[in-house]
C-alpha positions as CSV (number, residue, x, y, z in Angstrom):
1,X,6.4,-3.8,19.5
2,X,9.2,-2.0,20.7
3,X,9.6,0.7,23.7
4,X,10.8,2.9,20.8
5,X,7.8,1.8,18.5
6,X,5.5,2.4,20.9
7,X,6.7,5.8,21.9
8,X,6.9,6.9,17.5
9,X,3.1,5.7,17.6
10,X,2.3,7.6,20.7
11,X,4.3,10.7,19.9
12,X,4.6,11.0,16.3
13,X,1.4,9.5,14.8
14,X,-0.5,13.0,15.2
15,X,2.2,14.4,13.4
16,X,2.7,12.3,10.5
17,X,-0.5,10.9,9.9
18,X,-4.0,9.5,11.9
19,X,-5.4,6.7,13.3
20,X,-8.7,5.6,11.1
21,X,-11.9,4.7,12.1
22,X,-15.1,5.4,10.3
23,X,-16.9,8.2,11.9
24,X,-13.7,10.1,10.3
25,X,-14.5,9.8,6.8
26,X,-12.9,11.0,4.1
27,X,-9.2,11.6,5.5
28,X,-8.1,15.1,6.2
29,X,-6.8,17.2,3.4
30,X,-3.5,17.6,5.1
31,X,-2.6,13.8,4.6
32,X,-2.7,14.2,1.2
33,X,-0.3,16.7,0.0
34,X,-0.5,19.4,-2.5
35,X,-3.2,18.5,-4.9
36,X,-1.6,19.1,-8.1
37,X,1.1,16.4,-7.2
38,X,0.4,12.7,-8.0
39,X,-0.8,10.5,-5.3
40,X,0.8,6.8,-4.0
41,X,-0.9,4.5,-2.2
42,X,1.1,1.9,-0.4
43,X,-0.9,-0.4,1.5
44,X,0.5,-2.9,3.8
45,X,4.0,-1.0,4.1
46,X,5.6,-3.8,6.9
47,X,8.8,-1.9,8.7
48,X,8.6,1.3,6.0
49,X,12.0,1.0,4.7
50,X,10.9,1.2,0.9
51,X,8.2,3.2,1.8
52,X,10.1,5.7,3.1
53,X,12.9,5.2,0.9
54,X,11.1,5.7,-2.2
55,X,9.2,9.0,-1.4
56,X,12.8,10.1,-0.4
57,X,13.9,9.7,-4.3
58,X,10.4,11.2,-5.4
59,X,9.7,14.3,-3.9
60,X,7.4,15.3,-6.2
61,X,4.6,13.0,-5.5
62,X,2.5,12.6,-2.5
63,X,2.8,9.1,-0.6
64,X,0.0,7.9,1.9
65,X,0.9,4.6,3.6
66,X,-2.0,2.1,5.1
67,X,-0.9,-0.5,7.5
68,X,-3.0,-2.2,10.9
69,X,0.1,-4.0,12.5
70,X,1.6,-0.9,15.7
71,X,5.0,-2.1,14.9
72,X,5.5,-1.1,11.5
73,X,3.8,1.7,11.8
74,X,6.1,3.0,14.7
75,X,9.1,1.9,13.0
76,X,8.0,4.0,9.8
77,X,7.3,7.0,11.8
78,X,10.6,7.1,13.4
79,X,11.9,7.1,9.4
80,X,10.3,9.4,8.3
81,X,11.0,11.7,11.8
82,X,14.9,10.7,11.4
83,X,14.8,11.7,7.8
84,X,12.8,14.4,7.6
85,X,10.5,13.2,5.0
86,X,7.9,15.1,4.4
87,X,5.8,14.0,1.3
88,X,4.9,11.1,3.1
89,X,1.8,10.3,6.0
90,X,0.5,7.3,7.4
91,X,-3.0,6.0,8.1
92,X,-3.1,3.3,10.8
93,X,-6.6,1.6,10.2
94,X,-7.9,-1.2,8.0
95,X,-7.1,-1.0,4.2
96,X,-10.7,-1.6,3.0
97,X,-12.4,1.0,4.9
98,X,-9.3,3.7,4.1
99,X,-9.9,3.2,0.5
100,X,-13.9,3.0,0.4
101,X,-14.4,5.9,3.1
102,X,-11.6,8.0,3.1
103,X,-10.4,8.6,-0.3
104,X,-12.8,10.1,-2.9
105,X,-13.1,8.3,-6.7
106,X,-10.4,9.4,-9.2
107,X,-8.1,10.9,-6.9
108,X,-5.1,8.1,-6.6
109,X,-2.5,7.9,-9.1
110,X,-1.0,4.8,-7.9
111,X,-1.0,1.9,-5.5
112,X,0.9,-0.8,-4.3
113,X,0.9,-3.9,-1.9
114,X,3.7,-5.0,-2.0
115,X,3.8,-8.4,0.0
116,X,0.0,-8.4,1.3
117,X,-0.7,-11.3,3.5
118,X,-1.2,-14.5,1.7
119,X,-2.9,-16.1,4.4
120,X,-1.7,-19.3,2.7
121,X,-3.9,-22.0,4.2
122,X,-6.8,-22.7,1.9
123,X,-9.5,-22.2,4.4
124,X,-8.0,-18.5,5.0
125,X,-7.6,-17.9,1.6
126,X,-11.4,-15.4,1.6
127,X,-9.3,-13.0,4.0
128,X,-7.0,-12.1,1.1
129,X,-6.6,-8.7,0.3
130,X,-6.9,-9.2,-3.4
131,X,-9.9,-10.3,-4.7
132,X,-13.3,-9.0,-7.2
133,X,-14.4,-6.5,-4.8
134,X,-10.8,-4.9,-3.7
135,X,-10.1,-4.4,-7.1
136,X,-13.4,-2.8,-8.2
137,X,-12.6,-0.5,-5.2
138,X,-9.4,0.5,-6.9
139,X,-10.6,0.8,-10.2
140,X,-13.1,3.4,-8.9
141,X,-10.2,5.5,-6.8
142,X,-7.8,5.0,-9.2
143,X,-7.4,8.3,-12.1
144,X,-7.5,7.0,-15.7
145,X,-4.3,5.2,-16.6
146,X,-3.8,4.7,-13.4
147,X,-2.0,1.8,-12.1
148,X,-1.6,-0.9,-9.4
149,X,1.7,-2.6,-8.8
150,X,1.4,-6.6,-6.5
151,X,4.1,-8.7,-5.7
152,X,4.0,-11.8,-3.9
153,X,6.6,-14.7,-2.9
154,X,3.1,-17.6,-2.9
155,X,2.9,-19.0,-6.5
156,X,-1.1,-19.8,-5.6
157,X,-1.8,-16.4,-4.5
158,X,0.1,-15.2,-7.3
159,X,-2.0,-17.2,-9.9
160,X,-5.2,-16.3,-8.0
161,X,-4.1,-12.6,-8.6
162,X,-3.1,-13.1,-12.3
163,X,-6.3,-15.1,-12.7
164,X,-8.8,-12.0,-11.1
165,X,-7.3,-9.6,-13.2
166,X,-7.9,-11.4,-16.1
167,X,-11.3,-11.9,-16.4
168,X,-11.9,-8.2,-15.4
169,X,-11.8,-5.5,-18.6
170,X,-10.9,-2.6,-16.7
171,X,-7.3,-3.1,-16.1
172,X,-4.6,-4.0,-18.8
173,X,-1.3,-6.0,-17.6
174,X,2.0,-3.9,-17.9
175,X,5.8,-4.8,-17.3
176,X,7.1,-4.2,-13.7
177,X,9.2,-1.9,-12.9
178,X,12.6,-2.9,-11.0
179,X,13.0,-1.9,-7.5
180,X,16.4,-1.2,-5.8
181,X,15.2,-2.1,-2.2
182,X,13.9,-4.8,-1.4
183,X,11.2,-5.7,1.4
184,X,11.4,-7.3,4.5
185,X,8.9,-9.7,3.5
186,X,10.6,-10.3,0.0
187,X,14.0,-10.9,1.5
188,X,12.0,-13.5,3.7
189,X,10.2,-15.2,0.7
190,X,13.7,-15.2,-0.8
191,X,15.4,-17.0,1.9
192,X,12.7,-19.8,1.7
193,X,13.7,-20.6,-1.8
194,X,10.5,-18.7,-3.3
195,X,9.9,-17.3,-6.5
196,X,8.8,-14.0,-6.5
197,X,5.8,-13.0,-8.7
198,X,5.5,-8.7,-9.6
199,X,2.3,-7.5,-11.3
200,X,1.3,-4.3,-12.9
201,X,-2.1,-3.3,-14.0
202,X,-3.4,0.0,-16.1
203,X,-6.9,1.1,-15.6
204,X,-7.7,1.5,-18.9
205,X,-12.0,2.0,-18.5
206,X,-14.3,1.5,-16.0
């Protein structure tokens, strides 16, 4: 982490969003915007630069980011202080407990990981993000017709995800949208000669 980094997450954390930890609870109502706007979830946002880039062009949603690494979260708060973004707040804390403590049921309109670790050796493979119980977890914060957007650059993660999904009935598979920007981690998977694997789900019942 940079000098700069650490002074964003020092300085401009209270400002633009809180640190999690569970005697907190549900987070406060000021991270999460007006309440007639639709809500994004972007968990895992690395550096920010989509993040912040894409609540830029969409003003008329509310974004919460989730990420646990210092660095990226003290390069996205200098964004979003440099830019003057203000639909957007971050939660520094562990994904899991964000989502199962802090957000009530039905109340997310969206959410995206975009790149989340793939923890590629096989004995590592249980610390994945994605698996039944994550995705129950959305499924219960997630408003009907609600959606979930993945992308990886692992093919095996990628069929593990496409595999979970389909042998759950809640969610129904939908074409990706483009994005113009791309990620940090996506340009990396890129420059390795990976394929890059996108994934939509609909909650369509529960």
């Amino acid at each position: 982490m940079t000098s700069s980094q650490k002074s964003a997450l020092e300085n401009l954390l209270p400002k633009y969003g809180v640190k999690y930890s569970l005697d907190l609870g549900l987070l406060p109502s000021s991270l999460l915007g007006n309440p007639e706007l639709p809500l994004i979830i972007d968990i895992g946002f690395g550096d920010g630069e989509l993040l912040v880039a894409t609540a830029e062009e969409q003003k008329e949603i509310n974004f919460i980011g989730i990420e646990v690494y210092d660095a990226g979260i003290g390069h996205c708060l200098k964004l979003i202080d440099e830019k003057k973004v203000n639909n957007l707040k971050l939660v520094s804390g562990d994904a899991v407990d964000v989502m199962k403590f802090g957000i009530v049921e039905k109340s997310i309109n969206e959410i995206n990981l975009f790149f989340p670790d793939p923890w590629p050796k096989k004995r590592h493979h249980k610390r994945r993000i994605i698996n039944n119980g994550f995705i129950a977890l959305m499924s219960e914060k997630l408003v009907n017709s609600g959606t979930v957007n993945i992308s990886t650059d692992w093919e095996d993660y990628a069929d593990q995800i496409g595999d979970l999904f389909s042998k759950r009935g809640e969610f129904l598979e939908k074409s990706s949208a483009s994005r113009d920007i791309s990620t940090k981690f996506e340009r990396r998977g890129i420059s390795l000669g990976h394929d890059i694997f996108n994934f939509t789900y609909e909650l369509i019942s529960q």
